[in-house]
N, C-alpha and C positions, 0 to 999 in steps of 0.2 A: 251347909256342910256337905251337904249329896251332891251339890251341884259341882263341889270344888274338887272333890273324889271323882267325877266322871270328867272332866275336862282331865286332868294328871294322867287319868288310865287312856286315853285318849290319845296326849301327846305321847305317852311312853310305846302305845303301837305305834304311829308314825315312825319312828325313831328307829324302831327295828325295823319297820320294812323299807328302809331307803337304801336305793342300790349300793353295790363298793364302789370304791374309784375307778371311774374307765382306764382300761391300759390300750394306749395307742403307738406305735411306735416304727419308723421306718428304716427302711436298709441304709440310707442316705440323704443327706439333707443338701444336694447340690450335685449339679453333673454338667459336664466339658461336653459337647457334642459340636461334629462336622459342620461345614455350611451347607454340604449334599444332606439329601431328603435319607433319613436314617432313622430306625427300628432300636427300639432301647426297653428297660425295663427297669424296676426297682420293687421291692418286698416290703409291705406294713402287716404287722403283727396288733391283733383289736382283738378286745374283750368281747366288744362289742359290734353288731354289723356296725359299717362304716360307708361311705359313699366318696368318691374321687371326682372333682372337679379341676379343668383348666381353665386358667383366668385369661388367655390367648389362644387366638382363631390359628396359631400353628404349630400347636403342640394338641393331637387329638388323643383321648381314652375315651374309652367305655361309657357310658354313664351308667346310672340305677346305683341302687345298693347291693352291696358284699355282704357275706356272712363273715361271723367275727371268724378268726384262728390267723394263720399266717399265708398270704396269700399273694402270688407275683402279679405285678401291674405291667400293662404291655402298653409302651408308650409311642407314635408315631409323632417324626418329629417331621417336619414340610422344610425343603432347599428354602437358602435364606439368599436370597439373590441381589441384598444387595451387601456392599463392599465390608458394612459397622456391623460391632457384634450387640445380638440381640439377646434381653434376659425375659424370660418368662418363667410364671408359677405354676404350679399345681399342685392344689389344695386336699388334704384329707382331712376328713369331719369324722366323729363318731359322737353321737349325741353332745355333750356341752364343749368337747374338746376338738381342735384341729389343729394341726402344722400344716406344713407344707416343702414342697423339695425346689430347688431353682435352678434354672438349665440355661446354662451360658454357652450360645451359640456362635461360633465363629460367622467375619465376615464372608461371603462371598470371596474366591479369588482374585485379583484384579489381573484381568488377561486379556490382552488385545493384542492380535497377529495382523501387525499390518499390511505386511509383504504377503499377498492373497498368493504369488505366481512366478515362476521364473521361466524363462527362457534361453534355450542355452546354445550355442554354435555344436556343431561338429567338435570340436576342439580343448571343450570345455573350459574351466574359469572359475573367477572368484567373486561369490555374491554375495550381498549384506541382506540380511534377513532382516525385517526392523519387526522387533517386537516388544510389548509392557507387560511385563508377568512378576507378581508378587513373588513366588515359588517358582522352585525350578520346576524344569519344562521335562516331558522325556516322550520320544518317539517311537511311531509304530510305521510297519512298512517302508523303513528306509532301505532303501537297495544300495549293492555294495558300492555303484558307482557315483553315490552321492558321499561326502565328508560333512562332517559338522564339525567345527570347531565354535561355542560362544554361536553368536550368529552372524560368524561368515560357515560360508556353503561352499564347499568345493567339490566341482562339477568335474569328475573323472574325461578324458577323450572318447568318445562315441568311435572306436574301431570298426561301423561296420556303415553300412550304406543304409540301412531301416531307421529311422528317428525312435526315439526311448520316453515312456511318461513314465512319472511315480507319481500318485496320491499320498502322500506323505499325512500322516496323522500327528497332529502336534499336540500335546498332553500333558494341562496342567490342573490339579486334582482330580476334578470328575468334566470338568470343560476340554473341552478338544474341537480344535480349527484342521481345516485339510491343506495343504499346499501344494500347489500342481507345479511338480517339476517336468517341465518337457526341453529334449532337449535331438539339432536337429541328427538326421545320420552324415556323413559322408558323401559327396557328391560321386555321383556314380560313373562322371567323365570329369576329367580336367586338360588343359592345353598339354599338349605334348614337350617334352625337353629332355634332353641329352646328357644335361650336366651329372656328372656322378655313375652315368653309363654309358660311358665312350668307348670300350672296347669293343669288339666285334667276338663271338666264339670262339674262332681259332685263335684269336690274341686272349685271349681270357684263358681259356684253357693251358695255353705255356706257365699262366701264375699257379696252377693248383699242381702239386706237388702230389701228394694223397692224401684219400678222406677214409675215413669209420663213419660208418652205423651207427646210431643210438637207435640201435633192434628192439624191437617191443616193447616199446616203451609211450611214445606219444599215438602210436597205429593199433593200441591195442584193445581191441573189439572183440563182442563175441556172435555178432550178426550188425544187420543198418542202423539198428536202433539202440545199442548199448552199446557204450564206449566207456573205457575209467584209462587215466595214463598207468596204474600201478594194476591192473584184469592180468595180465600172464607174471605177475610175481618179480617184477623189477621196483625198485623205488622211485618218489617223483626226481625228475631231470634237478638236481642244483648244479648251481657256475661252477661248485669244487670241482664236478666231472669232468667239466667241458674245458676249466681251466688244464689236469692232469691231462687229458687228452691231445690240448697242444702244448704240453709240457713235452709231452713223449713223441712229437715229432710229427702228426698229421696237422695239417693247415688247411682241411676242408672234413664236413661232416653232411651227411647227407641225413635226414630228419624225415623217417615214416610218419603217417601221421592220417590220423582217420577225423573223420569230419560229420559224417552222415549219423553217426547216435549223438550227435553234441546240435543237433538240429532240435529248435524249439518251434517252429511251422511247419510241418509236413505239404500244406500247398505253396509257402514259397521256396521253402526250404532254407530260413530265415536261421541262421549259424547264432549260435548262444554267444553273447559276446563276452563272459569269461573265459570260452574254450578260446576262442582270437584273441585275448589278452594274454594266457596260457603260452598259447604257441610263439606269441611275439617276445615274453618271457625268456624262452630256450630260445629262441633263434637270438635276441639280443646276446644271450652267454658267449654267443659262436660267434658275432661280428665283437662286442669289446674283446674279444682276443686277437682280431682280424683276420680272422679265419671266413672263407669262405662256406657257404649254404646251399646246398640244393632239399626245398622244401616241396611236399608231392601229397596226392592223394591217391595210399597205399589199397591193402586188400580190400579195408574199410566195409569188411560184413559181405562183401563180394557182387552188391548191386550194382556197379558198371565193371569190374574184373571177371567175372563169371558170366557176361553178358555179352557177348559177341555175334547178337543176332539180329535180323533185320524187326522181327518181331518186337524189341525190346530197343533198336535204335531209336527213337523218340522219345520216348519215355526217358531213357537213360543218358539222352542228349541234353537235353530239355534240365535236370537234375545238375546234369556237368557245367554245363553253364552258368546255373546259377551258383554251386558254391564256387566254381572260378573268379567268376565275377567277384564275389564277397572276398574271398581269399586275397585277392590283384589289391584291390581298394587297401583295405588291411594294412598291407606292406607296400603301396605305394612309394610310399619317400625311401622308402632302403635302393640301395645305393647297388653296384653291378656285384658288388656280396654276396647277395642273395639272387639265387636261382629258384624257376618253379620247373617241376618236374609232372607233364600229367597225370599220367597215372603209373599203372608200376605192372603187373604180370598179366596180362588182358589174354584171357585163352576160354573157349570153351571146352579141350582137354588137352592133350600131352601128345596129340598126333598130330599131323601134317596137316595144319588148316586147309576149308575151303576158303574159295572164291569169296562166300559168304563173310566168313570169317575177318576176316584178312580187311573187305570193305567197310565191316563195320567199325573194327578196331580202329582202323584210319581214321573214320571220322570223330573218334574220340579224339584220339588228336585236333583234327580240326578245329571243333569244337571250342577247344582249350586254348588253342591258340588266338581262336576270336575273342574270345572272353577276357583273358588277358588284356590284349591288345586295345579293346575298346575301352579301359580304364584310362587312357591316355598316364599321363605323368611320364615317372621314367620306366612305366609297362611299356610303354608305347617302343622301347627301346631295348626293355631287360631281355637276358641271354634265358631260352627257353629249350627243358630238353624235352623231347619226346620220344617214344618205345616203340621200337620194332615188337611182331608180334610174339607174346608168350616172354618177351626180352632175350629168344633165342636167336641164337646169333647164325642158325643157317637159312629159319625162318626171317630173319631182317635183311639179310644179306638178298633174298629172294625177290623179296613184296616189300617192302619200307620203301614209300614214296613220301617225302619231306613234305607238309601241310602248306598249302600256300599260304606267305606272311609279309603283313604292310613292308617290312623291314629286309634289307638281306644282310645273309649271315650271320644271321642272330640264334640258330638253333644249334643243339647238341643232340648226336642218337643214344638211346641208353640200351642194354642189355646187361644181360647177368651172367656169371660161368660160377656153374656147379657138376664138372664133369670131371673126371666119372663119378656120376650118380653113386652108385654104389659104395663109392669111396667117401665124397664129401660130405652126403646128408642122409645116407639109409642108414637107418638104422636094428634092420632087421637080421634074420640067421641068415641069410646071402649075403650080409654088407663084405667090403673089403675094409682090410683097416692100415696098409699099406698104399705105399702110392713111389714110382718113380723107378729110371731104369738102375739103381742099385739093387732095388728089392726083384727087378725082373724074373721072372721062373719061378719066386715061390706062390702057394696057394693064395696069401692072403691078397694078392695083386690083380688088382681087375685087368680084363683082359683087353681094355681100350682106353683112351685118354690119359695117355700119357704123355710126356715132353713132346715128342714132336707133334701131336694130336694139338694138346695147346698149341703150338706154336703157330697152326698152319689155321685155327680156327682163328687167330688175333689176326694172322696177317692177310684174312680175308677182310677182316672188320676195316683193316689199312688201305686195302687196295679199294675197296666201295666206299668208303667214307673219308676217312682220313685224308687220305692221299689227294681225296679231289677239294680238301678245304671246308671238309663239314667234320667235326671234331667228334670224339667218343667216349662217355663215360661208362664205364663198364660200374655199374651201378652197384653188384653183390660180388662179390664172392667169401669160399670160407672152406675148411674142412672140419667138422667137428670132433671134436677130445669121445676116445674112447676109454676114459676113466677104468673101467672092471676090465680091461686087458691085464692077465696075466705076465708076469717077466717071463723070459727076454721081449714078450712080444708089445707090452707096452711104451718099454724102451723103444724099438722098430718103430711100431706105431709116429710118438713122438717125434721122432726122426720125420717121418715122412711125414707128417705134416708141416713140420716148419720148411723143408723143400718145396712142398704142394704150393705154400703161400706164396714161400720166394719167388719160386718160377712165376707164379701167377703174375705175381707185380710187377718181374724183372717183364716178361714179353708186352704185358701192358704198359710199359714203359716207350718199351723198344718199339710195338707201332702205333706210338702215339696217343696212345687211350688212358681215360685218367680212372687208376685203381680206387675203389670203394670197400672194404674189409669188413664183412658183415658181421657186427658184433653184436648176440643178442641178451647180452646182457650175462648168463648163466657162464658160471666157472664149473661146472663137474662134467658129467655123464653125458654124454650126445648135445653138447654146449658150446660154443664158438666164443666166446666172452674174450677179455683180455683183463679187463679192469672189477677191481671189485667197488660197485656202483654205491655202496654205503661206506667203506673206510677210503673210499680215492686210492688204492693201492694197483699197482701194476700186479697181477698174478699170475699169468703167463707171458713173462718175459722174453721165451724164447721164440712163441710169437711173433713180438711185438720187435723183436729184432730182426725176423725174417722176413720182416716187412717193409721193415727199414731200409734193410739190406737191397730188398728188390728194386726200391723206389729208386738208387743212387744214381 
């Protein structure tokens, strides 16, 4: 009986000291993960310490044991490189009890770039990219001059003479191939020929009628190394402009235009070829309307215009040449349309050049015209103008000696008339704001260039140029709106500028020189504008008749 008494007290303590039920429990009982190598986690809540094992060499954790409570598991999961999707476990245990969570890993991409390379003409074209990609594809470092459609590749025209690569990155999930687009430049000479530039300057010159300025607008810089087309507060050039412009009666437009901050080589001085795309853009506006072009390299930051010394003749040689050279190639196939113009105000001040002076300047010419010319195509042929010095017409009439050229009679001389000073472009408490002999005797009238002052300055340009069969674009002229004139004097004013214009035009008619109406864009205050360059609206009409007028 004692024996059966102590066995009963026996089991009855067993019984009370046996643990509760373990609680084990996880965040998740399955998980969707990448085929890229990826960082994951999941949470089990234990009564009791616990231990986590994987039953696969590519799903790694921790090992050892946990304390019980609720606790984040950090799971590494390994690229699953090949194509099928993989399932692995991992196992949690807490004394008698275990689950487990299961992690379904996608396949591998299937991705194969088989087209490793392209090679592309000058000319550009249409290539088939052959590739096998489960998923879509998406690229890095495509440059503008590449297209993607699907996989054909379209390979924009290489405008320049320098050959173009892009490393193209092809991108599908975490896999990525390169593809070496190279593609070549432009050949730097080609045979020479005629077609499409048969005229000679003085027969080319009877076709232009008169031209406008699109003034600050492609030329607008604020030193060599910064250029934007919209820097002096005009908008970009559209066709609407250029369409309005030979809407209203000019059939040639002369195109400032800076070059030197659109340079992406400083030792070749290797031209950006969106800026050559740009320019060929607006000059295209001006040939579909069939309008003639003369296109130049203006002030452009003042590294060969403010340079007229022997000091800086090489250097500034050496520079002109090359972007000539790029510029010619560029617009090779354009047709006797388009004119180049060297440079544009080449002065070292506002006095009476030296010797010096004078010699260096010429050789900018020079220069230009070799560069040109050695482009062959229809360079070899095109009608080319060149600038007496400062573009003043007592200095040209003086010292402007014509550049020797493979070709004859293919050049134009350029100058500019802004006289009187005071009248057409000062803007200060001296300016005059009258001009001509009705206004004669009052104060607001300068006290020189007037009618017959024009008249006698044109008909020197006639008798040295003209006259002997070398043709003359008078490349600027303008008087600027003085807006804050008070009536009656603003009335006045008005008046004598649309005189100022006429005359200008009418005698540059008369001895044979072709008018250029320098519009830079601005309609108010000290402004020469015509057109308002965002609505296409004529706004100084009475301008734009006095110019008309003069042309007849």
């Amino acid at each position: 009986m004692r024996i059966i008494i102590v066995i009963f007290l026996f089991l009855l303590s067993c019984k009370e000291n046996q643990d509760p039920e373990v609680e084990l429990v996880i965040s998740q009982e399955s998980m969707e993960v990448p085929s890229s190598a990826t960082l994951q986690n999941f949470y089990v809540k234990a009564s009791q310490p616990f231990e986590v094992i994987s039953e696969v060499d590519w799903i790694l954790v921790d090992g050892g044991s946990r304390a019980q409570g609720t606790v984040k598991i950090d799971v590494e999961i390994k690229d699953n490189v090949n194509n099928s999707v993989r399932i692995g476990k991992v196992i949690v245990k807490s004394g008698p009890k275990q689950i487990s969570i299961t992690f379904h890993q996608s396949g591998a991409p299937k991705f194969n770039l088989e087209t490793k390379a392209i090679w592309a003409k000058a000319q550009g074209g249409e290539f088939e990219v052959k590739m096998e990609a489960s998923a879509p594809v998406t690229y890095k470092d495509l440059p503008t001059w590449i297209k993607v459609e699907g996989q054909k590749w379209f390979i924009v025209e290489n405008p320049g003479i320098y050959s173009r690569e892009a490393k193209v990155k092809v991108i599908m999930g975490y896999v990525e191939e390169i593809l070496d687009v190279k593609q070549d430049g432009l050949p730097r000479n080609v045979p020479e020929t005629q077609i499409g530039v048969e005229k000679d300057a003085m027969s080319l010159s009877k076709e232009i009628k008169v031209g406008w300025n699109l003034g600050n607008s492609l030329e607008a810089c604020s030193d060599p190394l910064t250029a934007s087309e919209t820097l002096w507060g005009n908008p970009a050039t559209r066709k609407e402009l250029i369409d309005l412009v030979k809407k209203s009666g000019f059939n040639a437009i002369r195109i400032p235009c800076a070059w030197s901050g659109y340079i992406e080589d400083r030792t070749t001085h290797r031209i950006k070829t969106e800026w050559l795309l740009r320019v060929r853009e607006v000059v295209d506006y001006c040939i579909e309307n069939q309008m003639y072009v003369i296109l130049n390299i203006h002030w452009d930051g003042g590294w060969l215009e403010n340079h007229p010394y022997y000091v800086k003749q090489e250097e500034v040689n050496q520079k002109q040449r090359a972007l000539w050279e790029q510029i010619a190639v560029a617009f090779r196939e354009y047709d006797e349309h388009l004119l180049f113009a060297g440079t544009n105000e080449v002065h070292a001040d506002y006095n009476r050049p030296s010797k010096e002076h004078i010699e260096v300047q010429m050789s900018y010419n020079q220069t230009f015209v070799d560069a040109v010319r050695a482009t062959g195509g229809k360079n070899a042929w095109r009608n080319l103008v060149v600038q007496g010095y400062n573009t003043n017409i007592d200095y040209t009439v003086e010292s402007l000696a014509l550049p020797k050229d493979t070709k004859e009679n293919r050049l134009f001389v350029e100058v500019h008339y802004y006289d009187p000073y005071d009248f057409s472009l000062d803007n200060s408490a001296t300016s005059k704001y009258l001009w001509g002999s009705e206004f004669q005797g009052k104060s607001g009238v300068s006290t020189w260039g007037q009618e017959e002052y024009l008249d006698a300055k044109f008909k020197m340009m006639y008798e040295r140029f003209v006259g002997k069969g070398i043709p003359v674009v008078l490349g600027e002229y303008a008087a600027t709106y003085r807006s804050t004139l008070p009536e009656p004097a603003l009335s006045e004013h008005n008046k004598s500028r649309n005189s100022y214009v006429k005359a200008v035009t009418a005698s540059a008619k008369k001895y044979g020189m072709i008018p250029f109406y320098w519009d830079n864009g601005g309609l108010g205050n000290n402004s020469s504008g015509i057109f308002d360059r965002s609505s296409y609206q004529v706004v100084h009409k009475e301008i734009l008749m006095s110019i008309m007028q003069g042309a007849e």
